[in-house]
C-alpha positions in Angstrom: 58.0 146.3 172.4 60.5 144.7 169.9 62.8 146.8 167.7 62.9 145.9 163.4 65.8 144.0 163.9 64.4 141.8 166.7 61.0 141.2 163.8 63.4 141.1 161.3 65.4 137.7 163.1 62.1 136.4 164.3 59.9 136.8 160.9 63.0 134.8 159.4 62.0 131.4 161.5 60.8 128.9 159.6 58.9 125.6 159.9 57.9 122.6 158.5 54.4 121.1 158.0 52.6 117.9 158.4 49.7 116.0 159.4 49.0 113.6 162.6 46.5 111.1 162.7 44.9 109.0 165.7 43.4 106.1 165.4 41.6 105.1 168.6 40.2 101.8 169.1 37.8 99.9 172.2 39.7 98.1 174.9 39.1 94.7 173.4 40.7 95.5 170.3 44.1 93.8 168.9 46.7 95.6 166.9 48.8 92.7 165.3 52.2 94.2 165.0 56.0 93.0 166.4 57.1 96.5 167.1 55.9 99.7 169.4 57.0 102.3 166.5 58.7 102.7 163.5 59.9 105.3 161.1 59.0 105.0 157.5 61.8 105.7 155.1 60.2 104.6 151.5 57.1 106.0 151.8 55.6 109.6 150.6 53.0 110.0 153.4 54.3 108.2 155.9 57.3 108.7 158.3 56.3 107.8 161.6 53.6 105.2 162.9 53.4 104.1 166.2 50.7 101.7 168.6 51.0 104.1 171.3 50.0 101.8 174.2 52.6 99.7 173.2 55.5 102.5 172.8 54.4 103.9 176.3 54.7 100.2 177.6 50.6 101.3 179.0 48.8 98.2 177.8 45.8 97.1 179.7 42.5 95.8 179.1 40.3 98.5 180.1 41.9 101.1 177.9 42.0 100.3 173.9 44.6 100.8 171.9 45.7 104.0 169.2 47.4 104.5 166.9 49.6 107.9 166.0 50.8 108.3 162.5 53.5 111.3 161.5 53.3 112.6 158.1 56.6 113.1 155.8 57.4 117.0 155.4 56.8 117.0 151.8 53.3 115.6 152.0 52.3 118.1 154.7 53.7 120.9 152.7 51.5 119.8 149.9 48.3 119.4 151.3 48.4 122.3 154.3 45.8 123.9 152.5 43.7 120.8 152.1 40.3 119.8 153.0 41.4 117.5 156.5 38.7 114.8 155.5 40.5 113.7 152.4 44.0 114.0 153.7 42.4 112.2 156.4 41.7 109.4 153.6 44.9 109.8 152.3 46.5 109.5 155.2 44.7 106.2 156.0 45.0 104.6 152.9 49.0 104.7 152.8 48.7 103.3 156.3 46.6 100.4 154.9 49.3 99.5 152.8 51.4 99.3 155.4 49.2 97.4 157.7 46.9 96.0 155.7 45.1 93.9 158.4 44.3 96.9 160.7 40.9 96.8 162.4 38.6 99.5 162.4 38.8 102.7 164.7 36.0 103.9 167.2 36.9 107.2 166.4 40.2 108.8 164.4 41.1 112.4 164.9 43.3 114.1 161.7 45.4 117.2 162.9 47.2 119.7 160.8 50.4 121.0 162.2 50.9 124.4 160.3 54.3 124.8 162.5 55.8 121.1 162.9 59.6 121.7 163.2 61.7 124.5 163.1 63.6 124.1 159.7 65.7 127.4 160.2 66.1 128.8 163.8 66.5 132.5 164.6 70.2 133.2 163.3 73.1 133.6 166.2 70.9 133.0 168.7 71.7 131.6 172.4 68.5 129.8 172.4 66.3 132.8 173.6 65.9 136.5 172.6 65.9 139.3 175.3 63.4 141.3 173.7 62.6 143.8 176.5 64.4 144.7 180.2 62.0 146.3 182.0 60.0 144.6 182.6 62.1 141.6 181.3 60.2 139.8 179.0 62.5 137.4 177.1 61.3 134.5 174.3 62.6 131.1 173.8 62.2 127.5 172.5 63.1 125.4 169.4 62.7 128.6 166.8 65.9 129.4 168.6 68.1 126.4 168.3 66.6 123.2 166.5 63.6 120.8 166.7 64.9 117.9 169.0 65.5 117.3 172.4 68.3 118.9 173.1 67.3 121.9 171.2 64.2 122.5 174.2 66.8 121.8 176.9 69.5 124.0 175.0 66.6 126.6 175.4 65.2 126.4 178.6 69.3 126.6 180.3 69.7 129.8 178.2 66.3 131.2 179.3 66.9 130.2 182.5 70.8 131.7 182.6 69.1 134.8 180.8 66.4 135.4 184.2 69.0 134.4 186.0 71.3 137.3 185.2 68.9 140.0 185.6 67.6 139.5 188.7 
């Protein structure tokens, strides 16, 4: 359906890599922090860590609270081919350091995002590719403007302008 220069633009996305953790914890549990979420600049794990309940302003008592921890780039990169259950570790015992009074999760799920963020977008791109007219069948998202925000809404007007104009 594509033509070689269509693969060509789309074989030359690229992404980054990291890890996510969860920590999930029973309804009676207290996570002793002042903040909702923070990035991490000084760490090479770390980037992001967040009490979820708090950052979604959801607490309650019947519902425990979790934690979500990003990964930095770099430390992704370097353990994708890793066995999960010691990044996992890993993971966990950079957060430690950072809170080292943190109780102990019911349950903690580690996942491995092989594509994170785009790192270099489809070149001279309007935020989606037309790759075939009839029937129109047309591709779109952050691989073809940038990993934020505005990059998914930049996307989704072009794709939408795109159908738009062939109907």
């Amino acid at each position: 359906v594509i033509n070689e220069s269509q693969k060509q633009q789309l074989e030359s996305v690229s992404y980054s890599s990291r890890y996510a953790l969860g920590l999930f914890y029973e309804a009676s549990t207290e996570i002793d922090v002042p903040w909702a979420a923070g990035y991490i600049s000084d760490n090479p794990c770390l980037r992001f860590v967040s009490v979820d309940n708090k950052k979604r302003n959801i607490e309650s008592p019947e519902i425990g609270p979790s934690i979500v921890v990003h990964t930095t780039v770099s430390f992704g990169s370097k353990h994708l081919e890793s066995d999960p259950a010691e990044v996992q570790e890993l993971i966990l015992s950079h957060l430690k350091e950072i809170m080292p009074s943190l109780p102990k999760p019911v349950s903690i799920k580690c996942h491995r995002w092989r594509y994170s963020q785009v790192t270099k977008a489809v070149p001279n791109c309007p935020g989606q590719m037309i790759l075939h007219t009839q029937p129109l069948l047309i591709c779109g998202g952050d691989g073809f403007t940038h990993s934020n925000f505005e990059g998914c809404i930049d996307s989704a007007l072009s794709l939408a302008e795109a159908v738009r104009s062939h109907l």
